[in-house]
Structure formats: structure tokens, C-alpha cells
N, C-alpha and C positions, 0 to 999 in steps of 0.2 A: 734309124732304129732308136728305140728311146725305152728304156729300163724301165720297168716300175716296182718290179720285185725282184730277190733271189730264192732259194731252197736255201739261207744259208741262219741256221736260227742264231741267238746272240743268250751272252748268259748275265754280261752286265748292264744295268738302265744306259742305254746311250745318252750319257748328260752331254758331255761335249759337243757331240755330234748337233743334236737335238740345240742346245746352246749358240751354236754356233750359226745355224738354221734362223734362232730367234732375233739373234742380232742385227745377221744381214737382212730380217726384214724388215724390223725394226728401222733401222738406216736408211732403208727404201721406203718406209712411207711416213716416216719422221725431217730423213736430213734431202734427203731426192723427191720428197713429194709425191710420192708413189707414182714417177717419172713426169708430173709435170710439170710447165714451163714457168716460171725463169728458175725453180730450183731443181730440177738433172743438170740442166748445162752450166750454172752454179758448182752446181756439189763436183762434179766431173773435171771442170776447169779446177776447182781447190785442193779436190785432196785425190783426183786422179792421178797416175804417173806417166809424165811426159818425159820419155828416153833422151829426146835432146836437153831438156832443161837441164835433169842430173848430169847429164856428161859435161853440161857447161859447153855446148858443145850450136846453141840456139843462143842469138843474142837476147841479153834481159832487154822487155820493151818489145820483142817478137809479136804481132798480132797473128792468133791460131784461128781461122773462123772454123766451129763448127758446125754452123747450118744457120738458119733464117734469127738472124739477130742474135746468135751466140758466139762469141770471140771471146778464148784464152788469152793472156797474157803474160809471156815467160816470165818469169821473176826468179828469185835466188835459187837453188837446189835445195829440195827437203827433201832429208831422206824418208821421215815419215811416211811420205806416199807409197813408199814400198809396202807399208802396213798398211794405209786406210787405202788403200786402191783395191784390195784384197776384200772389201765390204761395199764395195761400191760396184752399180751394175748399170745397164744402158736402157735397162727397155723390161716386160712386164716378162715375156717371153725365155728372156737372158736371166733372170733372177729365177723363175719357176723353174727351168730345166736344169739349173749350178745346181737349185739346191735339191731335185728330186735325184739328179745322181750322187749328192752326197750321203739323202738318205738312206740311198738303196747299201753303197759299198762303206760308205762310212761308219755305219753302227757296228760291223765285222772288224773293221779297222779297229777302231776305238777297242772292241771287246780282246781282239789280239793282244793288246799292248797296257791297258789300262787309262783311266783317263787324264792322267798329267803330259803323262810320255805321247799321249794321240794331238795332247793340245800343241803342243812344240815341233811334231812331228810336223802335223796340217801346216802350220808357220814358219818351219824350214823350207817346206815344200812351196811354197807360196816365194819367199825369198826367189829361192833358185829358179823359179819361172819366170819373174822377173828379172832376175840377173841376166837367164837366158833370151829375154826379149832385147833387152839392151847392148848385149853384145852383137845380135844379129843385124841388130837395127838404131844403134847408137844416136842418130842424127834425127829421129823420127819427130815429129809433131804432134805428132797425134796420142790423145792421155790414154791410158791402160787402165781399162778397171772391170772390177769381174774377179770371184772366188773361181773359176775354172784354173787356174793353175796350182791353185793348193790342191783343187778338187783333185787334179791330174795325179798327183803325187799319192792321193788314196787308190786310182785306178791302179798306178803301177804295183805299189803295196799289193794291192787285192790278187792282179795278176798272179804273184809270184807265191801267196799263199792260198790261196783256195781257185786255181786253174779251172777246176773241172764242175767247181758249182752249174747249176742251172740257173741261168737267167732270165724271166718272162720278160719281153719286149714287145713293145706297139712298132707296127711298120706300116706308117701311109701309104698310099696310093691311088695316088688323086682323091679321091670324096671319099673312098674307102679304108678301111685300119682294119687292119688285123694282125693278129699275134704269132711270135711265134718263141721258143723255148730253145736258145745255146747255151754251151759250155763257156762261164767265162773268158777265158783265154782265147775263144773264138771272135766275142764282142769287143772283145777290150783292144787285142792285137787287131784287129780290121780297124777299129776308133783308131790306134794310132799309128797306124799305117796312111789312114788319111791325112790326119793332121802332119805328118811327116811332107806328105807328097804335094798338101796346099800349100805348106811352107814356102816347099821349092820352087813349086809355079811362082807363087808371091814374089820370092826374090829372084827368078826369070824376069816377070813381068812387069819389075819394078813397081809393084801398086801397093800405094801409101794408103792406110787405113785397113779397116774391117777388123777380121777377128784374129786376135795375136795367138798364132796357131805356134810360133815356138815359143811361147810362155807355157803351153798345153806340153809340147814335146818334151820344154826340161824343166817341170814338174812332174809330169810320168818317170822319167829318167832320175829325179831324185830320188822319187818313189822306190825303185827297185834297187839304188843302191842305200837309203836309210831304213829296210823293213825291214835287215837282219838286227841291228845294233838295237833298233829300234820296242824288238816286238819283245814281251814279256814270254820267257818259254813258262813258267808255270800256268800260265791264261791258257797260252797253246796247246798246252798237253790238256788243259780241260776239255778245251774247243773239241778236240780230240776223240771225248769219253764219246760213246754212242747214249741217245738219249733211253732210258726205261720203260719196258712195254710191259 
């Protein structure tokens, strides 16, 4: 299922949001090459985040390959990559879809809390999915990068304040797509219910790589515990007013 609108209107310009959007594209077809070769597997290897590097836990001098002529090489811990991993994406696919669910639940977000408090928010939230990838998977090889765990932390947000929005979604089916219209809480808790249940296959299955499905879970989970402290109630009680007919 895949977002492309809500019923949820917004009363301030999503700068941030919108901002935010600009950057990571920005970085994708400026420092990633608009995913092409030698600079994604460049950018990926430099300011991606590899769990075992930080942990020190991967000897420095490690050869990573990731694929036909691309090999990482561990070197010191930066913790930087916590931040630029967070702008950085794998593929044309992986960038389109972060950023169309940001813009769908994001501009709500942002409009909830104002725009300082959304930018710090989105950046905690991003932390704590990483933090949470590294503790699951501390030893890992393989670099992290992708705005979906900040993003996650707008879904859990959004969950816990606006449950009952409408959300139009596109749903494939083989050659065919069509639409269909749920309550958030229904898209969002089925989203993280998957990503819960990939996790645990993953750590069943032991299989190294693909998509860091608990960086998704605890950015969600920051989400819903930083939207109270978080959300500005003067915005919310706007949000609130019924619009003038």
C-alpha cells in the first residue's frame, strides 16, 4: 500500500518538511549521483552507518563488498554517520517512496508542533532508529542509510494524533493499481506490524543486509513516545477549529 494523500488539511507552509525533502534530493543527485556508479557506492561506503564500525566491534582495514566493484573499508567510528546516513538513500525507488510518505504525514506533523520543534523532533527520531538498529544488530556490516527511520517516527507521531484521518492509497496488483481509502491507524498499525514481524524473521533467519526494518520499528516507537512533549497545544487546538463554510 503506498500513501499519496490524507483528508488531513495543514494551516502552516510545511517549510521543514518541504526542506527537508529538498535536501535529500539534493544529496541524491548531487553527492550519490542520482544513484550512479562509482558515486552511490562512494557516498554509501563514506557517510553511510555501518553498526559494526561504531561499535568498534569490525576490525579497521575490514573489506565490506557491496556488489560488482564496490568494497567498503572499516575505518575509525564517526559518529557523524548517525546524521548523514539519514540523507542518504540506495536506489531511485527508496528515495521516491521516504520522501512521498514524508510528504504525505509530515506537513501534519510539522503543522502540529511548529517548525523548530518538527526539525529536532524528525532528528531525534532518526537517532533512535539508528541507535535501535545497532543494538539489534551491533556486529553488522553492512552501511544504513535511508530517511525511513526518522520518517517512522512522523508515522508513530501521526498515529497517535490524527488515528482516524482518511488516507488514499495505491494498492498493486500485478499490472494493475487501484485505490483504496483507510483510517490512519489502520495503514500505519498494519505498516508496523510488518515491519515488526520482518524484523523477527530477519533475526530467525540470520540474513545480513536488506532493509533495516528495526531502525523503521524504533523510530515509530520514538514517534509515539516524543509527540506529547513534543507537539505545540496552541497549533493543536487550531488544528482543531472546523474550517468556515
Amino acid at each position: 500500500m503506498i500513501p499519496y494523500k490524507d483528508e488531513n488539511p495543514t494551516f502552516l507552509p510545511p517549510v521543514v518538511t518541504v526542506g527537508i525533502i529538498i535536501v535529500n534530493a539534493l544529496v541524491w543527485l548531487f553527492v550519490q549521483g542520482a544513484g550512479s556508479e562509482p558515486s552511490l557506492g562512494a557516498s554509501v561506503c563514506r557517510l553511510g552507518l555501518i553498526p559494526g564500525e561504531l561499535t568498534r566491534t569490525l576490525p579497521l582495514g575490514t573489506a565490506v563488498p557491496l556488489g560488482p566493484g564496490i568494497t567498503c573499508v572499516i575505518g575509525p567510528p564517526s559518529y557523524a554517520a548517525i546524521f548523514t546516513s539519514m540523507f542518504m538513500h540506495g536506489g531511485w525507488l527508496h528515495i521516491i517512496g521516504n520522501m512521498l510518505f514524508l510528504w504525505v504525514f509530515g506537513n501534519n506533523i510539522e503543522d502540529s508542533m511548529g517548525h523548530v520543534r518538527f526539525l529536532v523532533f524528525y532528528l531525534l527520531c532518526g537517532i533512535a532508529a539508528a541507535a535501535t538498529q545497532i543494538v539489534v544488530d551491533p556486529h553488522s556490516r553492512v552501511p544504513m542509510v535511508g530517511a525511513s527511520g526518522a520518517i517512522s517516527g512522523v508515522l508513530g507521531a501521526y498515529v497517535l494524533l490524527y488515528p482516524r484521518v482518511r488516507v488514499h492509497l495505491l494498492v498493486p496488483l500485478g499490472f494493475f493499481v487501484t485505490t483504496i481509502v483507510l483510517p490512519a491507524y489502520v495503514m500505519l498499525l498494519y505498516w508496523f506490524v510488518l515491519q515488526v514481524l520482518q524484523g523477527a524473521l530477519g533475526l530467525f533467519a540470520r540474513v545480513e543486509g536488506g532493509v533495516a526494518v528495526w531502525a523503521h520499528v524504533g523510530g515509530f516507537l520514538a514517534g509515539l513516545i516524543l509527540i506529547k512533549p513534543f507537539t505545540n497545544p496552541a497549533l493543536l487546538a487550531q488544528r482543531r477549529v472546523p474550517h468556515a463554510t
